[in-house]
MDTraj code that builds the backbone (N, CA, C; nanometers):
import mdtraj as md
import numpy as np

residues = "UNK UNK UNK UNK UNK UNK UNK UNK UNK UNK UNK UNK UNK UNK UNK UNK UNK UNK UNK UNK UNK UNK UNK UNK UNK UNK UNK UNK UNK UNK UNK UNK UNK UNK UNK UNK UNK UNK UNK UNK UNK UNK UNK UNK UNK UNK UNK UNK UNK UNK UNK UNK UNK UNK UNK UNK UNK UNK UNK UNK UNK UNK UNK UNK UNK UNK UNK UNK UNK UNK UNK UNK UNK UNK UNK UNK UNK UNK UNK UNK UNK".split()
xyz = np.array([
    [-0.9890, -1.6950, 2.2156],
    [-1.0118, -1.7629, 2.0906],
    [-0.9185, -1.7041, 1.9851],
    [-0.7905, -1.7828, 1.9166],
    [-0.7616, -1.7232, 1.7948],
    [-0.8441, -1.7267, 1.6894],
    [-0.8376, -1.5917, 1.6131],
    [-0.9209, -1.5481, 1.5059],
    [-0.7801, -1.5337, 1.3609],
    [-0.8206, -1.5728, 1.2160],
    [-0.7490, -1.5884, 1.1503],
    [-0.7155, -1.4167, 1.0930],
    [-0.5876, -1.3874, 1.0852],
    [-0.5685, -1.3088, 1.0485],
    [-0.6433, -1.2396, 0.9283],
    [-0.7052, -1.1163, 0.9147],
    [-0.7549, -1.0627, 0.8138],
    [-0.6988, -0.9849, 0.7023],
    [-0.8132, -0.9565, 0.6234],
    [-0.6788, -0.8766, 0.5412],
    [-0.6929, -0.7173, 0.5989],
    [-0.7875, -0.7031, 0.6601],
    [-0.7228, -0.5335, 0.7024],
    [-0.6046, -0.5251, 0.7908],
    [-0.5784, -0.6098, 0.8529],
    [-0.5125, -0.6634, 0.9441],
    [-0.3229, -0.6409, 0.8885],
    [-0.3829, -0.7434, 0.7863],
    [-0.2165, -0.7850, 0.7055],
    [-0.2120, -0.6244, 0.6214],
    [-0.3275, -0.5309, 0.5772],
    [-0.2319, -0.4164, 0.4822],
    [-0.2127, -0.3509, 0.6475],
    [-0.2679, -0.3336, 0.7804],
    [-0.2138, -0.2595, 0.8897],
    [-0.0084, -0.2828, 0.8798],
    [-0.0450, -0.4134, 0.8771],
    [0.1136, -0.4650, 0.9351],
    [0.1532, -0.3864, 0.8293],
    [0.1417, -0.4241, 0.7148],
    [0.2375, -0.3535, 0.5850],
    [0.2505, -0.2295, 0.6164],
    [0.1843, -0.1554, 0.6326],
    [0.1797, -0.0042, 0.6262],
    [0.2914, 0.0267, 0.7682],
    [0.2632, -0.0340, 0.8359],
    [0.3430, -0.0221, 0.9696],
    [0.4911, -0.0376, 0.9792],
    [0.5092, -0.1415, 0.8824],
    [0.6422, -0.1999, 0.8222],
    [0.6984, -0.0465, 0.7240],
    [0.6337, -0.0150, 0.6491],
    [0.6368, 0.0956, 0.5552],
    [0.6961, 0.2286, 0.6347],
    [0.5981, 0.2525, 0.7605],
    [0.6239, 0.3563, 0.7601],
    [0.7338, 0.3485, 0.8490],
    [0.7646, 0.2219, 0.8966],
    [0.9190, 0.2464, 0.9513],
    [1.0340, 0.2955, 0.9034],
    [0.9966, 0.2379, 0.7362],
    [1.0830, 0.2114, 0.6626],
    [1.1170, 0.3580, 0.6096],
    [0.9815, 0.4259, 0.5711],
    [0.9954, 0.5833, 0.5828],
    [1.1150, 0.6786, 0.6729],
    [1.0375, 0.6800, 0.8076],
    [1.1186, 0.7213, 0.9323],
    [1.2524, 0.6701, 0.8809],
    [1.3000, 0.5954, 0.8736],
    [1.4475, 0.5400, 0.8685],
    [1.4781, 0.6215, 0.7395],
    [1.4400, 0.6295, 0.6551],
    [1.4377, 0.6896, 0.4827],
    [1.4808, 0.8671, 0.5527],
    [1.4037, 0.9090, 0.6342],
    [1.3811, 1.0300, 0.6307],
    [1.5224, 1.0657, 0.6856],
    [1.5412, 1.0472, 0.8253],
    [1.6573, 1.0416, 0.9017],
    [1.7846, 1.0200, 0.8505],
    [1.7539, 0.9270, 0.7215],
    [1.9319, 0.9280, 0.6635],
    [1.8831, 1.0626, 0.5537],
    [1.8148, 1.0769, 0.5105],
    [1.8174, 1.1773, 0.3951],
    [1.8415, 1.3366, 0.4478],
    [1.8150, 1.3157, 0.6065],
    [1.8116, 1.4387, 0.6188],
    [1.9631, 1.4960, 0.6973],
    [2.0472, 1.3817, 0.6837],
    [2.1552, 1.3552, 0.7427],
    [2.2782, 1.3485, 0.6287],
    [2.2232, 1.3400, 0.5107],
    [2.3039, 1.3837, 0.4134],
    [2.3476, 1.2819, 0.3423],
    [2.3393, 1.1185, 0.3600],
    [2.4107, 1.0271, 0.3313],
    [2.3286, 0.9265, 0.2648],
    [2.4186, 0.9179, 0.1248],
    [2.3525, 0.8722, -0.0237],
    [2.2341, 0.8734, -0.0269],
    [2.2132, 0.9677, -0.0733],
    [2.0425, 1.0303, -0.0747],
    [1.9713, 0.9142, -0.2278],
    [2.0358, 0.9023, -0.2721],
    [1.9606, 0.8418, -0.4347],
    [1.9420, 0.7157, -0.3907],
    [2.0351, 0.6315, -0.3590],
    [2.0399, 0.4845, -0.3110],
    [1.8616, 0.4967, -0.2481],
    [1.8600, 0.5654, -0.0848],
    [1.7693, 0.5388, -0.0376],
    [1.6829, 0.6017, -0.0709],
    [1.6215, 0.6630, -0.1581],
    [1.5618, 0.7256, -0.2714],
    [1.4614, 0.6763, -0.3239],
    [1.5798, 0.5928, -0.4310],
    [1.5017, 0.4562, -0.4835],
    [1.4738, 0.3815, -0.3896],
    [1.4806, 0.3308, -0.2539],
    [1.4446, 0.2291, -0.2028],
    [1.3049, 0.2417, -0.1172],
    [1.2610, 0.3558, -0.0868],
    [1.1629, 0.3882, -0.0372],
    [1.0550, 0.4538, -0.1821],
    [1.0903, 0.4378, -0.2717],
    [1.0174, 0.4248, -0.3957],
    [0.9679, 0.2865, -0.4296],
    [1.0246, 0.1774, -0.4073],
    [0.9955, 0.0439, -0.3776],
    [0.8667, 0.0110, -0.2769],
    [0.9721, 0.0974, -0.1902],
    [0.8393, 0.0407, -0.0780],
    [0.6945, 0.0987, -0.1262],
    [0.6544, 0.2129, -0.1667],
    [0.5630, 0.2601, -0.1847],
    [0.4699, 0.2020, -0.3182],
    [0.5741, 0.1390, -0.3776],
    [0.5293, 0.0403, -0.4856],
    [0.4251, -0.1129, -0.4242],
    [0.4952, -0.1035, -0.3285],
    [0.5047, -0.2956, -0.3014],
    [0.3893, -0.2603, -0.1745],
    [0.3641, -0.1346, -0.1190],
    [0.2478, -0.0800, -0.0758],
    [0.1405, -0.0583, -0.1772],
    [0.1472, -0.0159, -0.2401],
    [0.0384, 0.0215, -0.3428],
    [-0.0326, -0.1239, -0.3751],
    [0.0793, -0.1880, -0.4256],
    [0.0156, -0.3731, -0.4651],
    [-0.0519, -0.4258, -0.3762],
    [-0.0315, -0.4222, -0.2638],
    [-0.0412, -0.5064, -0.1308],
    [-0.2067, -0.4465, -0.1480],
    [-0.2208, -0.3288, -0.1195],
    [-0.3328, -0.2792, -0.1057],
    [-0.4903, -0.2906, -0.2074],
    [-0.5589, -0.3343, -0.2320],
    [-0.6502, -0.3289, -0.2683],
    [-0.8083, -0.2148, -0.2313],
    [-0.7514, -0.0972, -0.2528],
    [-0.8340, -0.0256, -0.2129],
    [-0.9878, -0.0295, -0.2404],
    [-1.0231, -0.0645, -0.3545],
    [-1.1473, -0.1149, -0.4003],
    [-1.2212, -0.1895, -0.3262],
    [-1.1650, -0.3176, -0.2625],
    [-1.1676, -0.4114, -0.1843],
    [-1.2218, -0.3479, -0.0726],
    [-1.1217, -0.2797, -0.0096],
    [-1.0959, -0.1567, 0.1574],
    [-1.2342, -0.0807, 0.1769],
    [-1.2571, -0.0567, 0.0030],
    [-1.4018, 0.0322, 0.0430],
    [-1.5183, -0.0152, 0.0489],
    [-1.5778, -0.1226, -0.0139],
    [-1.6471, -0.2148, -0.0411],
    [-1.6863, -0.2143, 0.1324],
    [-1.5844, -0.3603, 0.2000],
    [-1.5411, -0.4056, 0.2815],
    [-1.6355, -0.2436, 0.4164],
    [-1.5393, -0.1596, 0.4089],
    [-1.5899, -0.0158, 0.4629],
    [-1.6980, 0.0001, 0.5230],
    [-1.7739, 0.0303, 0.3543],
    [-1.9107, 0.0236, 0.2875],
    [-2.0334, -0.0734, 0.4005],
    [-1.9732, -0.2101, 0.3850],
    [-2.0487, -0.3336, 0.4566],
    [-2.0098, -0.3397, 0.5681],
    [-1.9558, -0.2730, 0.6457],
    [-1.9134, -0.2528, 0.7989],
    [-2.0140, -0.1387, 0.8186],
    [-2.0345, -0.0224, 0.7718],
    [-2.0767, 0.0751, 0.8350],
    [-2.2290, 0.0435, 0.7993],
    [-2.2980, -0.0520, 0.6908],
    [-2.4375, -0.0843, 0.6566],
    [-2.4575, -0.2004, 0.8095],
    [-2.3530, -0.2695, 0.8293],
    [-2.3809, -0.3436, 0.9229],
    [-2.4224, -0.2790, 1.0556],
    [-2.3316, -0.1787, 1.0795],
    [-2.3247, -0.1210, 1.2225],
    [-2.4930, -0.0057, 1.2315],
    [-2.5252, 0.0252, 1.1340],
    [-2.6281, 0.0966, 1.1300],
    [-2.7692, 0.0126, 1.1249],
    [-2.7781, -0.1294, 1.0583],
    [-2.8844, -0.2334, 1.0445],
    [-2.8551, -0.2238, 1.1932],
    [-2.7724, -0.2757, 1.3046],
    [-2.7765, -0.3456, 1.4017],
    [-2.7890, -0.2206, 1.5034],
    [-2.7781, -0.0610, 1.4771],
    [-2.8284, 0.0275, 1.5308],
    [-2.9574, 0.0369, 1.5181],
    [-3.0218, 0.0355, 1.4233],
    [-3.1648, 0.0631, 1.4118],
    [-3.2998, -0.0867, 1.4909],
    [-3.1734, -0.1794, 1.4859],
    [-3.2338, -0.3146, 1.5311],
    [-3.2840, -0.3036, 1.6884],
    [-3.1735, -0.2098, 1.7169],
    [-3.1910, -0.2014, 1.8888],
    [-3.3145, -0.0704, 1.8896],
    [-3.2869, 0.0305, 1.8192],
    [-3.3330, 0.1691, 1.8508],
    [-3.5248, 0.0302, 1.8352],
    [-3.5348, 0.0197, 1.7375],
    [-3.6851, 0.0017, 1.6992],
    [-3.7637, -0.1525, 1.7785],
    [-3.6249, -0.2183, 1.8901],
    [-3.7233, -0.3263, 1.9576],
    [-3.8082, -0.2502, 2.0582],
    [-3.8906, -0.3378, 2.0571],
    [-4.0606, -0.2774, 2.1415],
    [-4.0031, -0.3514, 2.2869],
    [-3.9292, -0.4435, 2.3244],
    [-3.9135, -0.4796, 2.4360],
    [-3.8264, -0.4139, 2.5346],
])
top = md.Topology()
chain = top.add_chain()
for i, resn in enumerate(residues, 1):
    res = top.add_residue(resn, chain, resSeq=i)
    for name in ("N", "CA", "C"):
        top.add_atom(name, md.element.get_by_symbol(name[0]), res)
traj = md.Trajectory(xyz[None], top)
């Protein structure tokens, strides 16, 4: 069955995208070559990460996953059958 993409889903990809983008960031910086250019550009990314993200949201979201998983623990622990 396809299921519609979520949003924990879509900040995974981002972050994944990100931290490539890191790794690649790191490897030229540590290689000596135009350090400022890619500097600023992985300052971007961490920007356009930050937006993407709705952490408020993330915890909430969290929050009602782990109330769920514990209602539906106690559902089983307390049937009489």
């Amino acid at each position: 069955m396809i299921e519609a993409i979520d949003f924990e889903q879509t900040f995974v990809t981002n972050l994944e995208m990100f931290i490539g983008k890191a790794d690649k960031f790191i490897k030229i910086y540590y290689s000596g070559v135009s350090k400022e250019k890619h500097l600023k550009e992985i300052m971007l990314e961490v920007q356009k990460l930050a937006m993407d993200a709705d952490l408020q949201q993330l915890e909430i979201d969290y929050q009602q996953h782990c109330e769920n998983k514990d209602l539906m623990a106690d559902c089983d622990d307390s049937a009489w059958w």
